[in-house]
N, C-alpha and C positions, 0 to 999 in steps of 0.2 A: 660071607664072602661071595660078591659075585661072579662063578667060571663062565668065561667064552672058549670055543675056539674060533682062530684063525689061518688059514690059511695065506701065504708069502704074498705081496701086495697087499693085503688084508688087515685096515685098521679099525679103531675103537675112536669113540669122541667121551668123551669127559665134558661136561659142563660146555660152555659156548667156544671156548680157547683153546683147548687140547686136545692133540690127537697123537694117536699110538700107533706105529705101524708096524706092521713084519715083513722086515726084511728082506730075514733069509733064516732058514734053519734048515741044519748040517748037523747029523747026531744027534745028541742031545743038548746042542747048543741054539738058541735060537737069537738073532737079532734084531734089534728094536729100533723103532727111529723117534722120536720125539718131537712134537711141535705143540712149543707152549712159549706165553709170552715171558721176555725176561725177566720180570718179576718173582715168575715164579718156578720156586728152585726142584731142580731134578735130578735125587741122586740116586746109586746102587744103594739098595738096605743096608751093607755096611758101611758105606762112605754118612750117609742118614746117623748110623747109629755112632759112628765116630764122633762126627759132628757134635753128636750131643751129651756127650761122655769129654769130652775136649773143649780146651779153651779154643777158640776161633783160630788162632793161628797156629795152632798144632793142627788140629785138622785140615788146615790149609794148605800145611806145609809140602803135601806133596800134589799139590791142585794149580790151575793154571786158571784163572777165570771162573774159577768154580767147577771145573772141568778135570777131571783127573789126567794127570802129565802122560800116564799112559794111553789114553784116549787120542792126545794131540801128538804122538809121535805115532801110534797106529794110524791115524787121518795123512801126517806127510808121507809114511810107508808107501802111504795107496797112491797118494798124488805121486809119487814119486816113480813109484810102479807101474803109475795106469790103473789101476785097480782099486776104482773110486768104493768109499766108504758106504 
């Protein structure tokens, strides 16, 4: 396993396509931004492992675009707030 650190604006590249960024980290929570093409899919290790333990639409079922539902009601939160994502 390859460790980096990072530091908040501070991203990774993967391959020619994708890129990792940080956010923000707050505690021990740290926030990540993603840029990859729609092809190729990006999930949390457990939504990853549902996925594959699950028929497709069970694991879907609480996904929105491939996106988890909580993800897209945190994003209106911030639109809604001011308090971009």
């Amino acid at each position: 396993m390859l460790v980096l650190s990072r530091k908040r604006g501070e991203g990774i590249v993967i391959g020619d396509d994708i890129t990792v960024t940080v956010l923000e980290v707050r505690g021990d929570r740290v926030k990540l931004g993603f840029c990859a093409p729609a092809e190729v899919p990006v999930h949390r290790a457990e939504v990853h492992r549902k996925i594959e333990n699950e028929s497709p639409v069970q694991a879907y079922s609480d996904m929105c675009d491939g996106v988890p539902l909580a993800l897209h009601v945190e994003f209106v939160r911030s639109e809604v707030q001011g308090t971009a994502v």
